[in-house]
C-alpha positions in Angstrom: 66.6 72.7 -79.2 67.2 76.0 -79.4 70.1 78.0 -79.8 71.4 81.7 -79.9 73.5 84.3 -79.7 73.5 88.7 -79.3 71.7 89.1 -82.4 68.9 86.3 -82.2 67.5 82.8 -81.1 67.3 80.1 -84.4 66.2 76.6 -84.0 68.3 72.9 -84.1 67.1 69.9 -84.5 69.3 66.7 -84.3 69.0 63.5 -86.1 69.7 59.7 -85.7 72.7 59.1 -84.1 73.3 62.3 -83.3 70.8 62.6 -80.8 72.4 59.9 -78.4 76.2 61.7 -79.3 75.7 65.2 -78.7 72.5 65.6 -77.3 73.8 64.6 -73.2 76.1 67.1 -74.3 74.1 70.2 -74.2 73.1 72.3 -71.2 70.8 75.4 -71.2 73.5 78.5 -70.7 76.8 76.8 -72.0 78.2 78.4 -74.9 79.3 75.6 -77.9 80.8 75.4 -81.5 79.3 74.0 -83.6 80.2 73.4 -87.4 79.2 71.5 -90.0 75.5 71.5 -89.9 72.8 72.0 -92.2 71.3 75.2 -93.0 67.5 74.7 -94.2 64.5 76.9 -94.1 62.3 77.2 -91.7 58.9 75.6 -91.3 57.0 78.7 -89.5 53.8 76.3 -88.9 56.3 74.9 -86.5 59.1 77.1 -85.7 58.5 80.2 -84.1 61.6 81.5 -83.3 61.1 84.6 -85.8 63.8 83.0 -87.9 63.6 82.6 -91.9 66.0 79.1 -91.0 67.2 76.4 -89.0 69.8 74.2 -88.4 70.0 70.2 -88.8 72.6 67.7 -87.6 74.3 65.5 -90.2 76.7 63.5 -91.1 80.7 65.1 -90.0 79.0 67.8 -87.8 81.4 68.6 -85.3 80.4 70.2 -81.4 82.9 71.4 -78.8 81.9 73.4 -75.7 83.4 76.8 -75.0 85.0 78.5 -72.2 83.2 82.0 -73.5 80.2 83.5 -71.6 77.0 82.9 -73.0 75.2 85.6 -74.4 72.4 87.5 -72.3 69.0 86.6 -73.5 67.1 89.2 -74.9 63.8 89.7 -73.9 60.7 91.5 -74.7 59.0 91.4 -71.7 54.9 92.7 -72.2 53.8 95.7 -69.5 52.2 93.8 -67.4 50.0 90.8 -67.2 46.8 93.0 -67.7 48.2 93.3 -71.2 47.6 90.0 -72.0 43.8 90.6 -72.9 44.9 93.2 -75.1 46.6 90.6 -77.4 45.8 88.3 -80.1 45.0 84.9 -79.1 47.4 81.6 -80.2 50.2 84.8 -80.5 54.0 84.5 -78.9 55.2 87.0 -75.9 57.9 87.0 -73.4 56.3 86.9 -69.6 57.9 88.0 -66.6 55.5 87.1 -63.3 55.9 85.6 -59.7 54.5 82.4 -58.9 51.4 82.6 -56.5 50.7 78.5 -56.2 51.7 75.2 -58.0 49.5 72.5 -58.8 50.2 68.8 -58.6 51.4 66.9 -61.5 48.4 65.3 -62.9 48.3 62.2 -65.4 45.5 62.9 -68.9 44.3 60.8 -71.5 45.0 63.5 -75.2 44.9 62.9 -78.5 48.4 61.7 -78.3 47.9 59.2 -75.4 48.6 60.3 -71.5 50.4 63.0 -70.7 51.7 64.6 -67.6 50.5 68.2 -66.7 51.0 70.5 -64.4 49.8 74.4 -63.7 51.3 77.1 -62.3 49.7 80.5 -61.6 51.6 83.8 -62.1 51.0 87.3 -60.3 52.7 91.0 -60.9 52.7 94.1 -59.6 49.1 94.8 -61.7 47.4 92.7 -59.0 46.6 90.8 -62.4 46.8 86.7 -62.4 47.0 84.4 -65.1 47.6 80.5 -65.2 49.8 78.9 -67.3 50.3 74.8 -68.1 53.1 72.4 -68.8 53.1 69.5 -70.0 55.8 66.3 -70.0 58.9 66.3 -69.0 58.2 70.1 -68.7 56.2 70.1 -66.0 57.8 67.3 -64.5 61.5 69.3 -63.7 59.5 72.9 -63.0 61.4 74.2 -60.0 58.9 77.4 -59.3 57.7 77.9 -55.7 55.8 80.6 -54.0 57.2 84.2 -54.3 59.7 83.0 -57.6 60.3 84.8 -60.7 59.4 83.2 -63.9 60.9 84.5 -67.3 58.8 82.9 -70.5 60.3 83.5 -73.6 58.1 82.6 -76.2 54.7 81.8 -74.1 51.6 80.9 -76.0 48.8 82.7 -75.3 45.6 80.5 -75.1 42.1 80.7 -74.5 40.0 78.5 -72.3 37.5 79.7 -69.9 39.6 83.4 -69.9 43.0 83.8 -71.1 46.0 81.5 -69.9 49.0 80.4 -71.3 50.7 77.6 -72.8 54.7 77.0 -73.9 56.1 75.0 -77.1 59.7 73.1 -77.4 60.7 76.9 -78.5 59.8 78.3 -75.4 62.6 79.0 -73.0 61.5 79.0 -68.9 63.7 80.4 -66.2 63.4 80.6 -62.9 65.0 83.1 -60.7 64.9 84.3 -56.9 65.8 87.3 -55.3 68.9 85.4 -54.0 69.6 84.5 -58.4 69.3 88.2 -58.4 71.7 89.1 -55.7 74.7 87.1 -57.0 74.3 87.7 -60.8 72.9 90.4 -63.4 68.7 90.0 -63.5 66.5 91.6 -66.1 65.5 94.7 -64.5 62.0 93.7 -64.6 62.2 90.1 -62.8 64.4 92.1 -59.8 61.2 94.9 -59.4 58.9 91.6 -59.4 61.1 89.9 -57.1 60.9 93.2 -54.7 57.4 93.7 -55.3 56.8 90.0 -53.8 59.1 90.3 -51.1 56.7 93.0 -49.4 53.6 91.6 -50.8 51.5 88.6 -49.1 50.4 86.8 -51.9 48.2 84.3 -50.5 45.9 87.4 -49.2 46.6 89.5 -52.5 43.0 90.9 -53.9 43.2 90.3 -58.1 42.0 89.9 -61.3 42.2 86.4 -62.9 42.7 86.0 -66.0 41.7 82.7 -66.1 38.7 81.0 -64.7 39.6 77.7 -62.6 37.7 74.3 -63.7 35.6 74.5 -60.7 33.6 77.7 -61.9 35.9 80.0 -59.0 38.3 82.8 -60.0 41.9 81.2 -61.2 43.5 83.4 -58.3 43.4 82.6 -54.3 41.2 85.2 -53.0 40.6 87.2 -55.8 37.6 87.2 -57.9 36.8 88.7 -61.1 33.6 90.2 -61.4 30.7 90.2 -64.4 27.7 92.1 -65.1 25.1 89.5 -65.7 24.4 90.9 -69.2 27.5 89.6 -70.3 26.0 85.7 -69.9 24.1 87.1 -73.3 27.1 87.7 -75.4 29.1 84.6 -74.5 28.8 81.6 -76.8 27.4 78.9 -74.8 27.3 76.5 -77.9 31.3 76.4 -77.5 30.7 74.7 -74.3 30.5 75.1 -70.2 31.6 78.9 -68.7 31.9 80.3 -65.8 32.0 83.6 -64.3 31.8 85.6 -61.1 28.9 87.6 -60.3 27.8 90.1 -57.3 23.9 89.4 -57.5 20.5 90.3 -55.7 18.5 88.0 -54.9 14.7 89.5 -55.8 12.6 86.3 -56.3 12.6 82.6 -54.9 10.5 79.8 -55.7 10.8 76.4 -54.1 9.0 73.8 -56.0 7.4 71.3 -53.8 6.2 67.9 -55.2 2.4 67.3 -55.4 0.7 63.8 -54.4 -2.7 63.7 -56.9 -4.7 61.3 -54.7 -8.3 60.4 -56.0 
């Protein structure tokens, strides 16, 4: 799990028995004490939390929950979606979108056996989409419907046909709506998306996908995002299928017939 406080968000892992003693116990945005735990560097090939350590469980480790109010999380939301092509691929940003459509939880055979999987497509105030999968007992409790905020905290970007986005355990999904932002403080940037989608009709909104769906199409509902036709010469085919959208002439068409040879 992960766990934090005003200055910074480190990761804990819990062991043996610990797992069925404290882990029922924790909640996402109740504050705890916690002492007694192991202090250990941290594996970066696995954590990326920014943190130089972690913490472990052991043996005499000691949790109580507290009555204090949690600490706001502190994000470092991009621009904009557009942004996203601007950045290194397989590198860690904080997201803020609205969700245009929800797929259906789907069952795949992986490396690791079959998974559950889900996708979900967000939209902002760019008129830029980009899709973004979960997988387990992720996707499983999502919550996101049409016209919801998402916060991603630690998204992954990836890159399969276009740009799209992934999560780890370390990445921390929120969902809020306009009514979330009503009653409590918001991030100023998920109450301008909220807004934004409140007078906006996203199922006829015009945009740029950052992601190609499976089917060849643009990732978004309506929107399409156009190629020239010389860019089919700089993409690596070898890597395997593509697709793009193009706005074409036809100048030439040749139906081949079949041709009986009779003697």
């Amino acid at each position: 799990m992960s766990v934090m406080d005003d200055t910074g968000t480190m990761r804990m892992t819990l062991w043996n028995a610990d797992v069925d003693k404290y882990g029922p116990m924790f909640t996402p945005q109740t504050v705890y004490r916690i002492s007694n735990c192991n202090i250990k560097p941290a594996d970066k090939r696995y954590n990326k939390t920014g943190m130089d350590y972690e913490l472990h469980s052991k043996n005499g480790m000691m949790v109580s929950e507290s009555n204090k109010k949690a600490a706001a999380i502190n994000y470092n939301f991009i621009e904009n979606l557009k942004k996203i092509t601007e950045i290194e691929v397989n590198s860690f940003v904080d997201i803020c979108g609205i969700v245009q459509n929800v797929s259906q939880i789907r069952e795949v055979n992986t490396n690791y056996g079959q998974r559950s999987v889900m996708d979900f497509t967000l939209v902002d105030d760019s008129n830029t989409s980009v899709r973004c999968s979960l997988w387990g007992d992720t996707a499983k409790t999502f919550k996101g419907t049409l016209g919801d905020a998402v916060e991603l905290k630690g998204a992954k970007i990836g890159e399969w046909n276009g740009r799209q986005l992934g999560t780890t355990g370390d990445t921390l999904i929120t969902v809020k709506t306009i009514q979330d932002c009503e009653n409590s403080e918001c991030h100023t940037k998920t109450t301008n998306l909220l807004n934004w989608a409140k007078n906006t009709d996203l199922n006829t909104l015009t945009i740029e996908s950052l992601t190609q769906s499976r089917d060849g199409g643009s990732g978004g509902s309506k929107g399409m995002n156009l190629k020239d036709l010389k860019t089919i010469e700089t993409m690596n085919l070898e890597s395997g299928p593509q697709f793009i959208d193009i706005l074409a002439t036809v100048v030439l068409y040749n139906k081949k017939r079949k041709h009986v040879l009779r003697r």
